[in-house]
C-alpha positions as CSV (number, residue, x, y, z in Angstrom):
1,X,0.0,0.0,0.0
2,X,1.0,3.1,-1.0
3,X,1.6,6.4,1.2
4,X,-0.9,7.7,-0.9
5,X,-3.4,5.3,-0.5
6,X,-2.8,4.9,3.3
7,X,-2.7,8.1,4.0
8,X,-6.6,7.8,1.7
9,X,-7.4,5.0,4.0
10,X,-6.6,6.9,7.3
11,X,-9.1,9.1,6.6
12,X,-11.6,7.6,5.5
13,X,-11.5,5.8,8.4
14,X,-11.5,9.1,10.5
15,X,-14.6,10.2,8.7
16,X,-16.2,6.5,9.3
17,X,-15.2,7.4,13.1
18,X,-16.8,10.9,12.9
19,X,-20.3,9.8,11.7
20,X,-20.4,7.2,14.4
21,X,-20.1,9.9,17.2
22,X,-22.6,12.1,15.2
23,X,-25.1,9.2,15.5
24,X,-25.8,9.5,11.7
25,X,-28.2,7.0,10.4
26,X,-26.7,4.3,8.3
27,X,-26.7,5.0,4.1
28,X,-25.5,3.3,0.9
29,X,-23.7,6.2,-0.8
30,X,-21.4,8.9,0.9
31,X,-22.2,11.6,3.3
32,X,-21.6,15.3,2.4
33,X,-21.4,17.7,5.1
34,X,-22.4,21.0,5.8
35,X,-21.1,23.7,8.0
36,X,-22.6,27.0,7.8
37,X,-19.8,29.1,10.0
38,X,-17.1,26.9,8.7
39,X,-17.6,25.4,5.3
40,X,-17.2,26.3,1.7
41,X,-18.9,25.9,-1.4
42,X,-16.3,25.0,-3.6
43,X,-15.0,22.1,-1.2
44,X,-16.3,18.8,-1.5
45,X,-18.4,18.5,1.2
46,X,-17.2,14.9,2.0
47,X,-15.8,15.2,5.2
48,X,-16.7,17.9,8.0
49,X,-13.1,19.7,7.9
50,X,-14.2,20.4,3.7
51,X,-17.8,20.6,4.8
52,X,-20.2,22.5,2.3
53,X,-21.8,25.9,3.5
54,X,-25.0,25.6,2.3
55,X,-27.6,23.1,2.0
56,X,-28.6,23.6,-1.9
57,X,-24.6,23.0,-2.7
58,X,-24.8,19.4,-0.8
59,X,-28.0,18.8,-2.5
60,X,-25.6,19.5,-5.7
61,X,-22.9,17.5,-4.7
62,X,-25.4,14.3,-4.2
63,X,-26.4,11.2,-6.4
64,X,-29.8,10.8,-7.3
65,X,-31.0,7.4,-6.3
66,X,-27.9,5.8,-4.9
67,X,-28.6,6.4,-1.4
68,X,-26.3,9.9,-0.2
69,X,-26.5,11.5,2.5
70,X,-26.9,15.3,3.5
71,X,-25.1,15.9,7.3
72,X,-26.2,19.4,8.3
73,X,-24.0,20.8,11.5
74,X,-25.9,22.9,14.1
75,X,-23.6,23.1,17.0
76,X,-21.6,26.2,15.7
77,X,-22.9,29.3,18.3
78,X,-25.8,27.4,18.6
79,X,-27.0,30.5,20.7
80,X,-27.1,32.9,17.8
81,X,-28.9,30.7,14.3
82,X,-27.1,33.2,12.3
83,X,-24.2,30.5,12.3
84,X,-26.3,27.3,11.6
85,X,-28.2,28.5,9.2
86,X,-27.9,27.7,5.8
87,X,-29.6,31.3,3.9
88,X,-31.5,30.5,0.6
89,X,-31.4,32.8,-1.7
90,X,-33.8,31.4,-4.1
91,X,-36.8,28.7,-4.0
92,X,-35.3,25.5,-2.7
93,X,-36.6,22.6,-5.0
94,X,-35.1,19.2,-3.3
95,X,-35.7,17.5,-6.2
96,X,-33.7,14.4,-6.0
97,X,-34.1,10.6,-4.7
98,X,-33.5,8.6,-2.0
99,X,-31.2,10.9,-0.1
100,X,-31.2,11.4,4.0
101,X,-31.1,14.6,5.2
102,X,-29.8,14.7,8.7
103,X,-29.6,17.7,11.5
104,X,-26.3,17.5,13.5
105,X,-27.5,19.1,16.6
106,X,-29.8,18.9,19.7
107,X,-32.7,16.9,18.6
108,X,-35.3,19.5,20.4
109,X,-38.7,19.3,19.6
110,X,-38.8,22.5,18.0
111,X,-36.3,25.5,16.4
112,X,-33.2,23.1,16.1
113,X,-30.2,24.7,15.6
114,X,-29.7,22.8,11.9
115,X,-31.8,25.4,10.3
116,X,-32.7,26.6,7.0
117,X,-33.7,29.8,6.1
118,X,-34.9,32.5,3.9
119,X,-32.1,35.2,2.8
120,X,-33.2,38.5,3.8
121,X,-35.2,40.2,0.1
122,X,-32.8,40.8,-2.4
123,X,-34.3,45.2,-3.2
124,X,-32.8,46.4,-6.2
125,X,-34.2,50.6,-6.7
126,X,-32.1,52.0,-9.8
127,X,-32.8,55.3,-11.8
128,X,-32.9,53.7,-15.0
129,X,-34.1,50.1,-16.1
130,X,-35.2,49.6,-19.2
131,X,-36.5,46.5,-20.8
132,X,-34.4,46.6,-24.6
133,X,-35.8,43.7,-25.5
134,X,-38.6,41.4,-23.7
135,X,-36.9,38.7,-20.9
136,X,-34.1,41.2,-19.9
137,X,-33.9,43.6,-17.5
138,X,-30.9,46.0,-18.2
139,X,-29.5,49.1,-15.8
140,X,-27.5,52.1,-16.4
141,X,-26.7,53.2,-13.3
142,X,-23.1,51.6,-13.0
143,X,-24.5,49.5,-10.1
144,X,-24.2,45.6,-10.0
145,X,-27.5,43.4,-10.1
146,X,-24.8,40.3,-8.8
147,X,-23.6,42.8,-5.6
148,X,-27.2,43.4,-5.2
149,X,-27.6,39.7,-4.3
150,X,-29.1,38.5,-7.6
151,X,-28.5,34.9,-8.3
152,X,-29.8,32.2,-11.2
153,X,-33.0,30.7,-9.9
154,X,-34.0,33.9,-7.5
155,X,-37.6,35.0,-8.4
156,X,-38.7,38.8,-8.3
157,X,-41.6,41.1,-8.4
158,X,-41.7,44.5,-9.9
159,X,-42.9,47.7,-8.2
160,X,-46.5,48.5,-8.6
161,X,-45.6,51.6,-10.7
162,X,-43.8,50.0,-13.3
163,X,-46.1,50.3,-16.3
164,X,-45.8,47.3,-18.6
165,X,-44.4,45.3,-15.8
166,X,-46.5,46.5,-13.2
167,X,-46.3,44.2,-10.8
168,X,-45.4,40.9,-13.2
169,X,-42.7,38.1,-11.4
170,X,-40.3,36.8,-13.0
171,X,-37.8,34.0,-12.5
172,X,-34.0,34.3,-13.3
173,X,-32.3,32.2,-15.7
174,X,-28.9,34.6,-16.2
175,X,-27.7,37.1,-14.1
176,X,-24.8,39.6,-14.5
177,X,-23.9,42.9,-13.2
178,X,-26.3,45.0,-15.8
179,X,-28.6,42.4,-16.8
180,X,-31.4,39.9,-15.2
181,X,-32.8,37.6,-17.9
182,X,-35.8,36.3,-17.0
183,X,-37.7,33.1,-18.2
184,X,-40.3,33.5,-21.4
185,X,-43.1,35.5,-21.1
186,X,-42.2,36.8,-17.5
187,X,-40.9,40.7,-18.4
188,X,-42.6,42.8,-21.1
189,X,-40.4,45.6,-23.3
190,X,-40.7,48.5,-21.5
191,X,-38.7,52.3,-21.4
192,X,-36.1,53.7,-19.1
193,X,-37.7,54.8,-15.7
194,X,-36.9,53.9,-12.3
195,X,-38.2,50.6,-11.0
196,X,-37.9,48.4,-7.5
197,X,-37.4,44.9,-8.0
198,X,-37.8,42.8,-4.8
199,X,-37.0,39.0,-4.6
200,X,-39.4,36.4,-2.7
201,X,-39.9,32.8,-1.7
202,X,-43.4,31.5,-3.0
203,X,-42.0,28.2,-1.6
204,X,-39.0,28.3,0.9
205,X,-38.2,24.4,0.5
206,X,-40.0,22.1,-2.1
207,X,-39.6,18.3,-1.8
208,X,-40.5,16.9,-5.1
209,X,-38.9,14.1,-5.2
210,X,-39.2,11.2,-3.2
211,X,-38.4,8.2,-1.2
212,X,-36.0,11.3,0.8
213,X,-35.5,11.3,4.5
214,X,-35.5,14.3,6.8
215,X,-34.7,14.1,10.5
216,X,-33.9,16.8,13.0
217,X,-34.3,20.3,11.0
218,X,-36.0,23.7,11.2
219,X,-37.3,25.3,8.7
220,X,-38.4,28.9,8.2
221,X,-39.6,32.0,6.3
222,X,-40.7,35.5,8.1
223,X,-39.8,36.9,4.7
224,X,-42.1,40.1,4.7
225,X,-42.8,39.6,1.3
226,X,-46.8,39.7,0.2
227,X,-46.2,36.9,-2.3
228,X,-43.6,34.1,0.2
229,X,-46.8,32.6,1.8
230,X,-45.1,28.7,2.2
231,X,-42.3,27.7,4.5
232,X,-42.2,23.4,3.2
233,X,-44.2,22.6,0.2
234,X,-44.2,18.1,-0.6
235,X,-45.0,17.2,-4.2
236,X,-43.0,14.0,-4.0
237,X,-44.3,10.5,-3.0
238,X,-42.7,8.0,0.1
239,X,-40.8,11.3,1.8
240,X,-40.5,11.2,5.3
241,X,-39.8,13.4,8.1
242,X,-39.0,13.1,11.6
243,X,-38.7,16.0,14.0
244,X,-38.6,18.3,11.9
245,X,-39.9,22.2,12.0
246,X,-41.5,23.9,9.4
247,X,-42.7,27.6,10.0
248,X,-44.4,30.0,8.3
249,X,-43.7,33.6,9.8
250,X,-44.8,37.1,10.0
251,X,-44.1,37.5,5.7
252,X,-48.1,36.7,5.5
253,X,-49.7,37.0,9.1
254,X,-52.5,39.1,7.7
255,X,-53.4,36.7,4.5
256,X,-55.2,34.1,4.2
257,X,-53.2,31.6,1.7
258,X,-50.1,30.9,4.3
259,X,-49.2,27.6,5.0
260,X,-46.1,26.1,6.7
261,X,-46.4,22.7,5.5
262,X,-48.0,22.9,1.9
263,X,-49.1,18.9,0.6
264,X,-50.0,19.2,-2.6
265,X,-50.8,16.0,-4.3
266,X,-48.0,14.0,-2.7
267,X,-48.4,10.6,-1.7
268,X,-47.3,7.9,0.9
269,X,-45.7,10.8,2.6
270,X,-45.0,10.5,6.8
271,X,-44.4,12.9,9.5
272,X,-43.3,11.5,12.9
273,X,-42.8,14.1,15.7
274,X,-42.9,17.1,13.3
275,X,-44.3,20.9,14.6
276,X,-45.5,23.2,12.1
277,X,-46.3,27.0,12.5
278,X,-44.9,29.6,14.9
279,X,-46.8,31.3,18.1
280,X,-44.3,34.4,17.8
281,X,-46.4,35.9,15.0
282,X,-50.0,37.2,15.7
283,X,-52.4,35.6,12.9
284,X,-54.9,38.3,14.2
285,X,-58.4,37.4,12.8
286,X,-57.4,35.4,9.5
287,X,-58.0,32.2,8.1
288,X,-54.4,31.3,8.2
289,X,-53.1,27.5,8.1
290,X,-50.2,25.6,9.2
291,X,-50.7,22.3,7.2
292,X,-52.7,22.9,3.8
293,X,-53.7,19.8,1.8
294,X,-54.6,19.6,-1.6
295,X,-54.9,17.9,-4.6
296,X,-54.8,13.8,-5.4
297,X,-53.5,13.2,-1.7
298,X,-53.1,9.4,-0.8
299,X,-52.1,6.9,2.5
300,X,-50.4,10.3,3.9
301,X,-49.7,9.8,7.9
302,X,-49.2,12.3,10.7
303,X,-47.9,10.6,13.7
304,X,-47.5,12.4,17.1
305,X,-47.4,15.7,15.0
306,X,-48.8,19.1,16.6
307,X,-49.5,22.5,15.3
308,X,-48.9,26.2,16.8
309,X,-50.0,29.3,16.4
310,X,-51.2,32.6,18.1
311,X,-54.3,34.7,17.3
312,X,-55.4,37.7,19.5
313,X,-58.2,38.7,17.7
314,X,-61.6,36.9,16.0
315,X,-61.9,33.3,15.3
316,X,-60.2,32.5,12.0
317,X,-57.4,31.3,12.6
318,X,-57.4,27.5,11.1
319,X,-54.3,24.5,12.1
320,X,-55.5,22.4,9.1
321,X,-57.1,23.3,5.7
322,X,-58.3,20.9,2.6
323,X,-58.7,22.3,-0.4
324,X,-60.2,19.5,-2.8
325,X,-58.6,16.9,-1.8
326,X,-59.3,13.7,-3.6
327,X,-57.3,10.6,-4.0
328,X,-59.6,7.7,-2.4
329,X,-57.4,7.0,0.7
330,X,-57.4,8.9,3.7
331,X,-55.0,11.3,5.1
332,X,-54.4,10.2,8.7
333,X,-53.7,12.2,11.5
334,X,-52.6,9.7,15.1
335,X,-51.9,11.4,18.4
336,X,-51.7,14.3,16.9
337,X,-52.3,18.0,18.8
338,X,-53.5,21.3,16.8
339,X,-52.9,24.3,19.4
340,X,-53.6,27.9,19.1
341,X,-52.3,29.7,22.0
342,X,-54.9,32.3,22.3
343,X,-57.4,34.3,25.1
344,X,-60.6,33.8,22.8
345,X,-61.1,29.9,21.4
346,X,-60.7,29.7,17.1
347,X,-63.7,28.5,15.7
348,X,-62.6,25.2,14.6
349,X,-59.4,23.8,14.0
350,X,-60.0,22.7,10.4
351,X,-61.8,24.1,7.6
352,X,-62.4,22.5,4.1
353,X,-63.0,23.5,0.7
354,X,-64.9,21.9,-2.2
355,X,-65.4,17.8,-2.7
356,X,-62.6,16.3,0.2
357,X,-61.7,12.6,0.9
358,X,-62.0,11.8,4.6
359,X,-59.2,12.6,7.2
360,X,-58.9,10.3,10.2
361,X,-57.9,12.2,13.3
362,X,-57.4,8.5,15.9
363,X,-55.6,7.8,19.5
364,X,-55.3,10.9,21.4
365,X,-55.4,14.0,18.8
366,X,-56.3,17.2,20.1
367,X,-57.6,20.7,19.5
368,X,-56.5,23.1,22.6
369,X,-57.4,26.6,21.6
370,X,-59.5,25.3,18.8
371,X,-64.0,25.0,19.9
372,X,-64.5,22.4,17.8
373,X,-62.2,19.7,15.5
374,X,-64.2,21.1,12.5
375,X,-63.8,20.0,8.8
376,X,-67.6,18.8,8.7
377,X,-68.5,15.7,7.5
378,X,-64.6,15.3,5.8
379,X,-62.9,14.8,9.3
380,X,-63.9,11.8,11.2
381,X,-62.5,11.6,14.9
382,X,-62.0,8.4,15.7
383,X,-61.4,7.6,19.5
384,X,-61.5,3.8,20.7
385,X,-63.0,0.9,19.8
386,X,-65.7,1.3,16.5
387,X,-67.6,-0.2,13.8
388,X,-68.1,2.4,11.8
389,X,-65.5,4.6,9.9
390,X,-68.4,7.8,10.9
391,X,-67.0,8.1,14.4
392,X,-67.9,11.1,16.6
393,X,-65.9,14.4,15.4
394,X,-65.4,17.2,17.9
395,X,-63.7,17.4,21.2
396,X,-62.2,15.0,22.7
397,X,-64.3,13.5,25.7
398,X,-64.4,11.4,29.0
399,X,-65.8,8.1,28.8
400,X,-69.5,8.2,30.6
401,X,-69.0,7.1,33.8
């Protein structure tokens, strides 16, 4: 054996070592690491001393469908998450197969310290833009649309005023210092004037690809942006997630369309142990949600799962909403807990929309801060022995004595 290839074998044994005192789960490809305070892009990733900074790099850096694993360090300052964060600058779309996704940290119920996280809005306000030709955005103000914070994939809004573009997005596919080129159809020709360009996160993390594994992770977005209105969004099918965090923040505390969980025609999806929402942001008197379901939905599970959130005002404020679902087998939700921490009870806890497949709430699930379980004749609450798949929705009860 070579130096060479002992000195190879050394470490690879050290690394071997490493994930054995991180507790990482077994895998069938190779482990790429990330260290938000420490690590750099342009390493490799594979070991923690050339660990990746940010999430989407890893992502990159793995194999679709051979069984890699994502190793995301939280430990850094864990006080402050400005150093175990990895900062999105664009949409997130996990769109790869059979990879594990691991937090490296204190496996707390809630705000973990492996974190991922909107970038603060990329604002771009110049004297002159002017749309030469349609799908570019060109300035002439000696400033720098890259220094700015511009990157391939971010997506953007134009300012109200803008008068062809008023108010169009637009998704990047090019970016340098005087020009944004956007995909088809998103930016009409338009004159030199002064324009505002603010980025947003429709979707902060999008998992659409499947038979993934996610354990120990928060995720959020309190981008203030009108239009960032989802912290996780699942599209994939056989995903699963365990202890992790999704949140949905102050961006769209006064809409109606927020959701920090988004399931939108996935399938054979599970969360085990998993919060979603915040109780930091006041939801006042709107129909906000923390899990919203829609679409062909099939044989999804919640297991031990709980929602928060925090209203001061009205009775709007839903944990679960269905929005024509369909799919022919029932989401279920087991020992699950929907809380609103609030002085006046919400209405209900879920509210539904169009033609829905049933939802199962069974074992212990609960509504704290909610009147009723809600959802009409779509939820079915199912508590103890029964012959009939109608059960008795509404609030938990004691037996009769």
């Amino acid at each position: 054996m070579g130096a060479s290839t002992a000195r190879n074998a050394f470490q690879d044994a050290d690394v071997a070592a490493r994930m054995l005192t991180l507790g990482l789960p077994p895998i069938a490809g190779k482990w790429v690491f990330v260290d938000p305070t420490n690590g750099s892009d342009a390493s490799s990733g594979l070991s923690p001393t050339t660990a990746k900074a940010n999430i989407i790099a890893a992502h990159d850096a793995c194999t679709t469908n051979v069984g890699d694993g994502i190793a995301v360090f939280g430990q850094n300052l864990a006080s402050s998450p400005t150093y175990c964060t990895s900062y999105l600058s664009k949409p997130f779309d996990f769109s790869k197969n059979s990879i594990t996704v691991f937090g490296v940290c204190a496996p707390t119920r809630m705000e973990q310290r492996a974190r991922i996280e909107h970038k603060i809005a990329v604002t771009t306000s110049v004297a002159v833009v002017s749309n030469a030709t349609a799908q570019t955005i060109v300035r002439a103000d000696g400033g720098s649309f890259i220094t700015d914070g511009w990157i391939v994939g971010s997506t953007g809004k134009y300012d109200s005023a803008s008068s062809g573009n008023a108010s169009r997005t637009f998704t990047l596919t090019a970016v340098t210092a005087s020009t944004l080129t956007c995909t088809a159809a998103d930016i009409l020709t338009e004159a030199s004037t002064t324009r505002t360009l603010t980025s947003y996160h429709a979707a902060l993390f999008t998992v659409s690809g499947a038979n993934n594994a996610f354990y120990n992770l928060h995720m959020t977005c309190t981008d203030t942006h009108a239009l960032s209105l989802t912290c996780l969004k699942v599209t994939g099918v056989r995903n699963y997630f365990k202890n992790v965090h999704a949140a949905q923040g102050a961006a769209s505390a006064a809409t109606a369309l927020t959701r920090s969980l988004w399931l939108s025609a996935g399938e054979a999806n599970t969360f085990e142990d998993c919060t979603f929402g915040l109780d930091t942001v006041d939801r006042g008197n709107n129909a906000t949600y923390d899990i919203y379901i829609s679409g062909v939905v099939k044989r999804n599970r919640f297991i031990n799962c709980e929602t928060i959130g925090y209203a001061s005002t009205g009775v709007a404020k839903l944990a679960v909403y269905l929005d024509g679902t369909v799919g022919g087998s029932p989401t279920r939700f087991h020992q699950c807990s929907f809380v609103c921490n609030n002085v006046t009870e919400m209405t209900a806890a879920f509210g539904a929309n169009g033609s829905n497949d049933k939802v199962w709430c069974t074992g212990g699930t609960c509504h704290p801060g909610y009147a009723a379980l809600g959802g009409g004749a779509n939820v079915v609450f199912i508590h103890g022995p029964t012959a009939s798949t109608a059960g008795v929705s509404g609030k938990l009860t004691a037996p009769a004595a």
